[in-house]
Backbone as numpy.savetxt, mean C-alpha at the origin, in Angstrom:
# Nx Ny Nz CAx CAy CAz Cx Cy Cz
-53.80 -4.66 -3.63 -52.74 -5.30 -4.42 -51.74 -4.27 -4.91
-52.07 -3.26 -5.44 -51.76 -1.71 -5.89 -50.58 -1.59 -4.96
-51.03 -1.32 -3.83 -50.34 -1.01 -2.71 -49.27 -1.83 -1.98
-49.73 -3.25 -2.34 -48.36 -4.31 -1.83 -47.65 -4.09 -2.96
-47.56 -4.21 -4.46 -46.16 -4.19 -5.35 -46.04 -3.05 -4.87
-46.01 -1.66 -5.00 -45.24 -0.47 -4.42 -44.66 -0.63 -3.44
-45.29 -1.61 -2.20 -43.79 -1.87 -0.93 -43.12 -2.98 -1.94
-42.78 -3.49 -2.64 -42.12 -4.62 -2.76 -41.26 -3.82 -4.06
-41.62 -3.10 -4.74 -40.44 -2.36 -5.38 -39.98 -1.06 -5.17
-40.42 -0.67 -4.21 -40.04 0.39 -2.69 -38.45 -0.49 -2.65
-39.34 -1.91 -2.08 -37.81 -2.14 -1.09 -37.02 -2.64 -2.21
-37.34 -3.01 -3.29 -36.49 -3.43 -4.14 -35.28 -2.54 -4.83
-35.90 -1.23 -5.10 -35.05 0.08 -5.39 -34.24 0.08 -4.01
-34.36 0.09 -2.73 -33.75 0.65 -1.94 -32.68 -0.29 -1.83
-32.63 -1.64 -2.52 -31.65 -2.45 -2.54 -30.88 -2.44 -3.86
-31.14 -1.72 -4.80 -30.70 -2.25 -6.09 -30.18 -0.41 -6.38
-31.19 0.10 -5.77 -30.26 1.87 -6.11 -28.99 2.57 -5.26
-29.02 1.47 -4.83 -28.10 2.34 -3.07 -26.71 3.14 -4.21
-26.78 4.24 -3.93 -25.91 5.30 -4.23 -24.44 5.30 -3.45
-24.74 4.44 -2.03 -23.08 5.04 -1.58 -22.51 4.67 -2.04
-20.94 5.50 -2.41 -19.86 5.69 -2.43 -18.99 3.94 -2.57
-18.66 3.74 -3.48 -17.64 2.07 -3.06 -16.21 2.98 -3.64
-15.19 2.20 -2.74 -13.41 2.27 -3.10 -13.05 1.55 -3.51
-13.62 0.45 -4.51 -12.68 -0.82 -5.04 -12.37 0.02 -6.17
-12.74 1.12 -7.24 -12.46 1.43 -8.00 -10.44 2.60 -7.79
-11.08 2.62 -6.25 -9.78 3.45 -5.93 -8.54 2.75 -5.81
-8.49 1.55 -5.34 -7.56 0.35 -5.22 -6.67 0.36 -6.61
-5.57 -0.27 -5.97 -4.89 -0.62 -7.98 -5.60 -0.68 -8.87
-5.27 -0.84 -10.20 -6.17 -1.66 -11.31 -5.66 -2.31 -11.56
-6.58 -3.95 -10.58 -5.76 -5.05 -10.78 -5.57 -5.64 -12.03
-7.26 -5.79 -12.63 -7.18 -6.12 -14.30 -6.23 -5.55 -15.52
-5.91 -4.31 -15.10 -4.97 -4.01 -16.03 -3.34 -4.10 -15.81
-2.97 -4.86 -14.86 -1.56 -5.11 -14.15 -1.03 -6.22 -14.89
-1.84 -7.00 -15.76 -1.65 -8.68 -16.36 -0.02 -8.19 -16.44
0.16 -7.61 -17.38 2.04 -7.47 -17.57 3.18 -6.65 -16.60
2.11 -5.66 -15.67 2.82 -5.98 -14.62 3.72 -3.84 -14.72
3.42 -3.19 -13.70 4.30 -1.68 -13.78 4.56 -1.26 -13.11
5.71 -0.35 -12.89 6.25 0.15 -12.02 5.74 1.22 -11.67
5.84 1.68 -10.16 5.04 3.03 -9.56 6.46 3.73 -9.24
6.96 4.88 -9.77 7.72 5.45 -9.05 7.49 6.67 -8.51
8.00 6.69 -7.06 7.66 7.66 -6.04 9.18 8.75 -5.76
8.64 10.23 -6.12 9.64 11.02 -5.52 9.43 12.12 -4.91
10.15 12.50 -3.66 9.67 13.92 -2.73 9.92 15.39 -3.90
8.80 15.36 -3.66 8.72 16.92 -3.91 9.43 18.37 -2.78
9.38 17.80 -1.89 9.60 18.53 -0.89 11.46 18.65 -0.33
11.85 17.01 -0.26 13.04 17.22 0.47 13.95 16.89 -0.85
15.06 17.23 -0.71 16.48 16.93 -1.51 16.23 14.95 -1.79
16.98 14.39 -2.73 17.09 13.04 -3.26 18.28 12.45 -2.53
18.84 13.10 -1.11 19.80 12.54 -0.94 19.34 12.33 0.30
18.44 13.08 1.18 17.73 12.49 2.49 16.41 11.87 2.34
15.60 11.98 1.12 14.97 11.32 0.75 14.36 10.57 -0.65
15.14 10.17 -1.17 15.17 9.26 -2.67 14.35 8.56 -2.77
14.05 8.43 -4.06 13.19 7.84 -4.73 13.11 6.24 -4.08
11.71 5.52 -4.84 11.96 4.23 -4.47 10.67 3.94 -5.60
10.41 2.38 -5.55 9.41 2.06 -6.61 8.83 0.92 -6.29
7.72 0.72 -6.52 6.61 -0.36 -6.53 6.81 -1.00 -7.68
6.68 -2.23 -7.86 6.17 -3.02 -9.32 5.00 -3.76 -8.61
4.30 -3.42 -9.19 2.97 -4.32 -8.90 2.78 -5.28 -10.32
1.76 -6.67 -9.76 1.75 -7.32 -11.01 0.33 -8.05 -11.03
-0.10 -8.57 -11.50 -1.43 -9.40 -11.24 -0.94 -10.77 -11.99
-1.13 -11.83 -10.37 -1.11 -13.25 -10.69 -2.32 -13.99 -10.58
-1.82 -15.09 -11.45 -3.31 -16.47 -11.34 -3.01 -17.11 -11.02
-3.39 -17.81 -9.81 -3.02 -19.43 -9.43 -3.10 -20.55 -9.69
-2.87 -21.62 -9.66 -3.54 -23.12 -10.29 -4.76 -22.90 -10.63
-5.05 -22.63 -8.73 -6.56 -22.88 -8.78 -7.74 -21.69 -9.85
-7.10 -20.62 -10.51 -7.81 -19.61 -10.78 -8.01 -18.38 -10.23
-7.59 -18.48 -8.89 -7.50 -17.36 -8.33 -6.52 -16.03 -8.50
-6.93 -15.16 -8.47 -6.27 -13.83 -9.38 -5.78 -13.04 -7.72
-4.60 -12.81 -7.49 -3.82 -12.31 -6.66 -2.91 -10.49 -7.19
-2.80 -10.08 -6.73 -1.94 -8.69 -6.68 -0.47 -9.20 -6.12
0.53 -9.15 -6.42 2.12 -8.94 -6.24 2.69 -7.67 -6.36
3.36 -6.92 -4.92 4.04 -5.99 -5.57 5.35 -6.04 -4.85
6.51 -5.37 -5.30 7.48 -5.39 -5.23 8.44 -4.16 -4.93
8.85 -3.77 -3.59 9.38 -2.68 -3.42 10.95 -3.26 -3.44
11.14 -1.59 -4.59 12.94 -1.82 -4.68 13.39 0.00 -3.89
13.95 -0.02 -3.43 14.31 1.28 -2.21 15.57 1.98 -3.80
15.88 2.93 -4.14 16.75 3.67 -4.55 17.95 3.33 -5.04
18.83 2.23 -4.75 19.57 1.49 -5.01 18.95 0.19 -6.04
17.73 0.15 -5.73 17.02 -1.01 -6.43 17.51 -2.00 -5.99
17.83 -2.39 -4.61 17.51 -3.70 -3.73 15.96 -4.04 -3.52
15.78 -4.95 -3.34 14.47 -5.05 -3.05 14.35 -5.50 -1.95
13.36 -4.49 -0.93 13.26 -4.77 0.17 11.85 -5.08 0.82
11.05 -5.73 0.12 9.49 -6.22 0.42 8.60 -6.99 -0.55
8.33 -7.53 -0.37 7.40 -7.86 -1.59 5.74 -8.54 -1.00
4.70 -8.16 -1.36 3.61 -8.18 -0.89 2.71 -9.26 -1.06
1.80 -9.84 -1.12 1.13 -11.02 -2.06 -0.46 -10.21 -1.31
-1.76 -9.40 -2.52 -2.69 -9.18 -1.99 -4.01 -10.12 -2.74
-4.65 -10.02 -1.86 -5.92 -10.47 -2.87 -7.47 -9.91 -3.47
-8.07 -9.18 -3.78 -9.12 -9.00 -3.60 -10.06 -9.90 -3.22
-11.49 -9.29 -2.27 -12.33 -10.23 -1.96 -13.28 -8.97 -2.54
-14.38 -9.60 -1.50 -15.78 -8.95 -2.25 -15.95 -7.58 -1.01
-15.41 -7.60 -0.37 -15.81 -5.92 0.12 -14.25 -5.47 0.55
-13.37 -5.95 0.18 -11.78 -5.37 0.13 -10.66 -6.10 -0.47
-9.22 -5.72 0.51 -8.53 -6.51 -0.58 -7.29 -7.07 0.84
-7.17 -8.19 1.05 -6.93 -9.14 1.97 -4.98 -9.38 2.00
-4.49 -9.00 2.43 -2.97 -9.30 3.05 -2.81 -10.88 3.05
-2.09 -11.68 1.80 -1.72 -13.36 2.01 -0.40 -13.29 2.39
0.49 -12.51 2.03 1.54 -13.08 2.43 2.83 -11.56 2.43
3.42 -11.49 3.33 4.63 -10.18 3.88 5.85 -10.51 3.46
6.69 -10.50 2.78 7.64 -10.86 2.71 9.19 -9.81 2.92
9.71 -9.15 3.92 10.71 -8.83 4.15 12.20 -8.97 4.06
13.42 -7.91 3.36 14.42 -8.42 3.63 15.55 -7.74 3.56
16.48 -8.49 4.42 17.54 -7.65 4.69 18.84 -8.11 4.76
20.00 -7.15 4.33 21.23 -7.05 3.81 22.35 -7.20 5.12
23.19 -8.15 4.87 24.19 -8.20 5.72 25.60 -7.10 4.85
26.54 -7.16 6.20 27.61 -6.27 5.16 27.97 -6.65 3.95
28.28 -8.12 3.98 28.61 -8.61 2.56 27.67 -9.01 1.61
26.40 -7.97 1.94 25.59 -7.99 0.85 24.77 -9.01 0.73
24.81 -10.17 1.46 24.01 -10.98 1.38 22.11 -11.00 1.76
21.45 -11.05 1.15 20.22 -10.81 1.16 19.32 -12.23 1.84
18.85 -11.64 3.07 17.86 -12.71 3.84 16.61 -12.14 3.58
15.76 -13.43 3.30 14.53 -13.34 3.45 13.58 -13.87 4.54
12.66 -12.83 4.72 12.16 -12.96 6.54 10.18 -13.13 6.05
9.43 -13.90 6.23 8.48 -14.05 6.39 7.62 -13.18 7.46
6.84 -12.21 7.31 6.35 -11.78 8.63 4.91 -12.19 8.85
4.49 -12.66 10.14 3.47 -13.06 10.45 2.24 -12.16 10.36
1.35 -12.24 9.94 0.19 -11.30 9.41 -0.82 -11.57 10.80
-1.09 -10.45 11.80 -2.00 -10.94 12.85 -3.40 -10.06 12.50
-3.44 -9.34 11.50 -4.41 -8.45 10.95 -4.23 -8.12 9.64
-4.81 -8.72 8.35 -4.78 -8.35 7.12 -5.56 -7.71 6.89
-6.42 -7.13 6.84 -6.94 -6.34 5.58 -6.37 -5.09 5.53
-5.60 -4.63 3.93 -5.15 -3.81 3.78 -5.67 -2.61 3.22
-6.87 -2.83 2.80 -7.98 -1.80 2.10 -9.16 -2.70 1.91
-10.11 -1.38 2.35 -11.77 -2.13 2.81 -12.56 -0.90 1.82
-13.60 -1.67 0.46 -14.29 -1.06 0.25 -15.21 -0.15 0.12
-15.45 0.18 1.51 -16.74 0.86 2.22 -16.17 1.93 2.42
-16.89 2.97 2.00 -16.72 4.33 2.11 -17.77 4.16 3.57
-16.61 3.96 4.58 -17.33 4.53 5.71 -16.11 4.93 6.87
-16.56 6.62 7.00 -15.56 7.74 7.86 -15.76 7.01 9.28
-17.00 6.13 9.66 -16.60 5.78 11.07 -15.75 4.56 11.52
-15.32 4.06 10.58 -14.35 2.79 10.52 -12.87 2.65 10.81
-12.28 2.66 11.76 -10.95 2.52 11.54 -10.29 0.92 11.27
-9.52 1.16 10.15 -9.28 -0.55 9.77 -7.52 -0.90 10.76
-7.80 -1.90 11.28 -6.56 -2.63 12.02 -5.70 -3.54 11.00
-4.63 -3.33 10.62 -3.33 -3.84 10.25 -1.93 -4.59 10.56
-1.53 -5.28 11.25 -1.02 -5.89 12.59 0.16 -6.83 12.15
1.27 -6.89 11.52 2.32 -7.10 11.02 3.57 -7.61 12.30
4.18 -8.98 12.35 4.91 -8.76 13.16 6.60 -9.98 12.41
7.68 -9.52 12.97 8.51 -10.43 11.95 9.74 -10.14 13.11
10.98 -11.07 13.03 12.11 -11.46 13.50 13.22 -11.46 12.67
14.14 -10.19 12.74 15.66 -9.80 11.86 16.35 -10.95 11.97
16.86 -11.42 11.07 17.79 -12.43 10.51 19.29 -12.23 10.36
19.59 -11.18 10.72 21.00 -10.52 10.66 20.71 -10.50 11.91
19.74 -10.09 12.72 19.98 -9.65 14.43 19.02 -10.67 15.15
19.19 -12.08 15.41 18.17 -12.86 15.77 17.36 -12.00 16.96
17.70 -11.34 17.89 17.82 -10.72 18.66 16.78 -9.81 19.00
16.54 -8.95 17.66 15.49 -7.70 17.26 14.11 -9.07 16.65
13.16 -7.89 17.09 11.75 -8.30 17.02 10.93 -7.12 16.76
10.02 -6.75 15.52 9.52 -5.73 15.36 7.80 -6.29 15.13
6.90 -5.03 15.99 5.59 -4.74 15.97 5.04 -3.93 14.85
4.22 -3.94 13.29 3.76 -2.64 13.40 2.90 -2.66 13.47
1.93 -1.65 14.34 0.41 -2.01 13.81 -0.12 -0.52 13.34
-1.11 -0.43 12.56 -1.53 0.26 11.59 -3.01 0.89 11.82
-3.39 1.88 12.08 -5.47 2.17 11.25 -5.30 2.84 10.16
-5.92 2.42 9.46 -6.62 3.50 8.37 -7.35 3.65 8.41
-8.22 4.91 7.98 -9.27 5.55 7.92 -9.44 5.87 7.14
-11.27 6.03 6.29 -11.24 6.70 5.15 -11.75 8.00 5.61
-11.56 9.17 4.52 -11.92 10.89 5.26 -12.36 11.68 4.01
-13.08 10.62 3.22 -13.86 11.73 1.94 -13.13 11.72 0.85
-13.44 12.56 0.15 -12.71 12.36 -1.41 -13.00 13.58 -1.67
-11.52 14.25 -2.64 -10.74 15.13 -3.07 -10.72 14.78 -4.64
-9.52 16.12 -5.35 -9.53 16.14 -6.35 -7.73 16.13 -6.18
-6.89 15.48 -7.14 -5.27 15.24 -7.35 -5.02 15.41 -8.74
-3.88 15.71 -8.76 -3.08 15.41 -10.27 -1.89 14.63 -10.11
-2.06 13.79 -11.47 -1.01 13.03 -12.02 -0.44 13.66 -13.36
0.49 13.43 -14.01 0.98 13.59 -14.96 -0.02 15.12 -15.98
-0.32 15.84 -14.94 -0.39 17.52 -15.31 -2.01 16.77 -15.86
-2.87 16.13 -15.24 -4.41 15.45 -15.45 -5.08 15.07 -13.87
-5.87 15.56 -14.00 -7.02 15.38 -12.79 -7.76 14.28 -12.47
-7.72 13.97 -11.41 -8.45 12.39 -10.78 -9.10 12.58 -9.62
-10.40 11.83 -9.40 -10.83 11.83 -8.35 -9.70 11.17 -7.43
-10.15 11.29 -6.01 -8.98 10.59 -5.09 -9.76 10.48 -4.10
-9.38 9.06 -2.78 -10.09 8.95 -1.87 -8.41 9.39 -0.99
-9.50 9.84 0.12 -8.37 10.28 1.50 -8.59 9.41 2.34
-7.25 8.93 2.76 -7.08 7.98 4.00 -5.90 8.99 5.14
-6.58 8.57 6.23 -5.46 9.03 7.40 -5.55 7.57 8.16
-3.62 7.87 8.67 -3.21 6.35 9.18 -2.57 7.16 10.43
-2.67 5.64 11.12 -2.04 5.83 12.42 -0.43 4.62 12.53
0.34 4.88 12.45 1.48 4.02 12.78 2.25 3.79 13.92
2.24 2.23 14.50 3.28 2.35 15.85 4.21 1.45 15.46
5.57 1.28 15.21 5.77 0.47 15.45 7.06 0.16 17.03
6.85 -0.84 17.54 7.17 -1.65 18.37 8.37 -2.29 18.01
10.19 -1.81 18.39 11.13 -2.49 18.22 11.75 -3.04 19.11
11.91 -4.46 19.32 12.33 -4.91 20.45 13.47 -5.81 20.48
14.45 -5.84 21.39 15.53 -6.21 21.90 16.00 -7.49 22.53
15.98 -8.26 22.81 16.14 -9.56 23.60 17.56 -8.73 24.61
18.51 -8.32 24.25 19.40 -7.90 25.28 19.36 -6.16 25.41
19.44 -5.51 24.70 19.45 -4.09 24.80 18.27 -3.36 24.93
16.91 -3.86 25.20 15.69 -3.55 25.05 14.88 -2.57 23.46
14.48 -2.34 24.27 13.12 -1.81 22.85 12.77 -0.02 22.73
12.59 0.08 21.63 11.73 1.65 21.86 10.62 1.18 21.02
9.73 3.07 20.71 8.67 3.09 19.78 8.39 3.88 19.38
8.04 4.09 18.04 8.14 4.93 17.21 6.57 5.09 16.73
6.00 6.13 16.73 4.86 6.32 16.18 4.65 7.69 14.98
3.58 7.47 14.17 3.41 8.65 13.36 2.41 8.32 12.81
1.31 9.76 12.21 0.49 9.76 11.17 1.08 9.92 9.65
-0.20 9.43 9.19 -0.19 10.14 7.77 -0.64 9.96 7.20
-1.01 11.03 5.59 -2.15 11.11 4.73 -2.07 10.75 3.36
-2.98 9.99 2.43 -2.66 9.07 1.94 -4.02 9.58 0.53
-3.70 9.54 -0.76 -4.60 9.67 -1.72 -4.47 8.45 -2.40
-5.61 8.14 -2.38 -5.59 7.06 -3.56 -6.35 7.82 -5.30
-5.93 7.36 -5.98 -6.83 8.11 -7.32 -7.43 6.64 -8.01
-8.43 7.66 -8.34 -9.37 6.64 -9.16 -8.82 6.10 -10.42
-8.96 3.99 -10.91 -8.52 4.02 -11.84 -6.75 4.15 -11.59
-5.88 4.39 -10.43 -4.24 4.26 -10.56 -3.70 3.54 -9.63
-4.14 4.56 -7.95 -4.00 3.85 -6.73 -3.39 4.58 -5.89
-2.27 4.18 -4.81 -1.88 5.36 -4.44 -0.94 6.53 -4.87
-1.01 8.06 -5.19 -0.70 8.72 -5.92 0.19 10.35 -4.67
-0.19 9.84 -3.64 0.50 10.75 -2.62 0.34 10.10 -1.47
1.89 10.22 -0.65 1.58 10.43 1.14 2.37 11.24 1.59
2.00 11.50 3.04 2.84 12.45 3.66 2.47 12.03 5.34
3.82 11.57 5.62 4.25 11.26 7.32 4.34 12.42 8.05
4.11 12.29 8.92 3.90 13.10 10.37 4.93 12.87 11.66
6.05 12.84 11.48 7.03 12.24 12.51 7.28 12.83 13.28
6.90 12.87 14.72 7.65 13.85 15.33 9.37 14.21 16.04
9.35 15.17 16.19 10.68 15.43 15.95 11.29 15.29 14.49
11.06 14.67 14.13 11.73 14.76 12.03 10.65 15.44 11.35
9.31 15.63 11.21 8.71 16.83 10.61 8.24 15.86 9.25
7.74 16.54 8.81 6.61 15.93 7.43 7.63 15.03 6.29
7.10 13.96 5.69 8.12 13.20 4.16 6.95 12.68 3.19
7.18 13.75 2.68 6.12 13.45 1.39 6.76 13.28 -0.26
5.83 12.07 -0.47 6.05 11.62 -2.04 4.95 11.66 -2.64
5.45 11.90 -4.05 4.17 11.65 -4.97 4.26 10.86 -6.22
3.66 10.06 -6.56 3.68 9.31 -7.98 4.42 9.98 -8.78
5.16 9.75 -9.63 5.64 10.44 -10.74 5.56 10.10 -12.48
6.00 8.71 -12.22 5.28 8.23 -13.32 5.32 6.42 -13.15
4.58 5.95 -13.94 4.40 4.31 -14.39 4.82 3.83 -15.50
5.84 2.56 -15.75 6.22 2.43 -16.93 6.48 0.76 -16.54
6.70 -0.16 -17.91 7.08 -1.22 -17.09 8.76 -1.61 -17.19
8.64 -2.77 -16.50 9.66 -3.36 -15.90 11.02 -3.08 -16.58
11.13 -3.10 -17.74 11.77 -3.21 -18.30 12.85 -1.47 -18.69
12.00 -0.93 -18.44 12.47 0.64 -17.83 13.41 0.70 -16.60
13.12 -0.08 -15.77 13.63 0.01 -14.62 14.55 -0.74 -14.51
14.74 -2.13 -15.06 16.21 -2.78 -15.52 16.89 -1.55 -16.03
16.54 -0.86 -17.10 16.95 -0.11 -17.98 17.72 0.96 -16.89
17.21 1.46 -15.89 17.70 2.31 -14.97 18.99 1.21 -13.93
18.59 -0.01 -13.23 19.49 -0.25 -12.97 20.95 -0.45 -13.76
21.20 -0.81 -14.83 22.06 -1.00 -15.75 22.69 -0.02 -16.38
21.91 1.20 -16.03 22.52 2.69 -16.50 23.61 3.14 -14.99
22.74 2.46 -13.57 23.28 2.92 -12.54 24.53 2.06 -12.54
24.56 0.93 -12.80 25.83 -0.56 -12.58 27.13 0.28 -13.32
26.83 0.86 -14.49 27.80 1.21 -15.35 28.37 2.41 -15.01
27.36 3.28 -13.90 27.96 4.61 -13.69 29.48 4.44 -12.62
């Protein structure tokens, strides 16, 4: 009898102690997004005039039904906004609902483009280096009925490092990506563009550095700089309107 409970809380520890490694803690912090902040990103490396700033607002929504969603919102340097995301967490990652793209005619007019999601998951829990995750994005220009763009994506996770934010130390998980994307033509045909690149997430913030691999154009790296909310960043457009 001795000897059967010891297999049965043998296997019970080996289910209830498991030590590996999880990345949901590396992901945003969705719970603390309720009001919603801005990520702003700037190169350390190149001048602000070949490569400028740009910013995330991420936010955390609830649905009718209860369901708790991630929103974020890219505004490019000018503070147009040119993306906006809809994610979700599940129970071993965090799931791509909805792409939203868009783009500017000369007279400024702003279209919005739906892109078809043929591979969501955008981050997968599992600290596991033999995994490459597929990402698969595809959408149709509205200014150019014409153009048709592919991207598809891996990430990989590659261990965990140490980063700084705001002159303070964070764990960080490393991701390396693979990027193609696929631009295509209905009359003038298509090219393709591919590149790597390396990607920290920090524990507790999210992503806090990347750096592209382009060839022929050479490395573009940003890093977090700081988080503040929304209302900062009105504050910046309205300083820029007046300049």
């Amino acid at each position: 009898m001795k000897r059967i409970l010891y297999s049965i809380l043998t296997v019970a520890c080996a289910l209830a102690c498991n030590d590996d490694p999880t990345l949901e803690a590396y992901y945003y912090p969705v719970d603390d997004l309720a009001e919603g902040l801005v990520y702003e990103y700037r190169s350390p490396l190149q001048d602000s005039v070949q490569h400028p700033p740009y910013y995330w607002y991420y936010r955390k929504v609830v649905g009718e039904d209860g369901t708790e969603a991630l929103v974020g919102v890219f505004y490019n340097h000018e503070l147009e906004i040119e993306q906006m995301v809809r994610e979700r967490v599940v129970s071993n990652g965090v799931k791509t609902e909805d792409v939203r793209l868009y783009e500017y005619d000369e007279e400024g007019t702003r279209y919005d483009i739906e892109a078809e999601i043929k591979e969501g998951t955008a981050f997968l829990f599992e600290a596991d280096e033999s995994k490459v995750l597929p990402y698969i994005l595809t959408w149709r220009s509205k200014t150019d009925p014409d153009a048709s763009t592919i991207l598809t994506r891996g990430r990989a996770f590659r261990g965990f490092t140490s980063c700084d934010f705001k002159e303070k130390k964070y764990d960080c998980a490393i991701f390396k990506i693979g990027d193609k994307i696929e631009a295509d033509h209905d009359t003038e045909g298509g090219q393709v563009l591919e590149w790597t690149a390396t990607e920290h997430y920090a524990k507790g913030i999210g992503l806090v550095y990347s750096k592209k691999v382009i060839p022929e154009v050479g490395e573009i790296v940003y890093e977090l700089v700081a988080r503040y909310p929304m209302t900062e960043l009105e504050q910046k457009f309205e300083k820029m309107m007046r300049e």
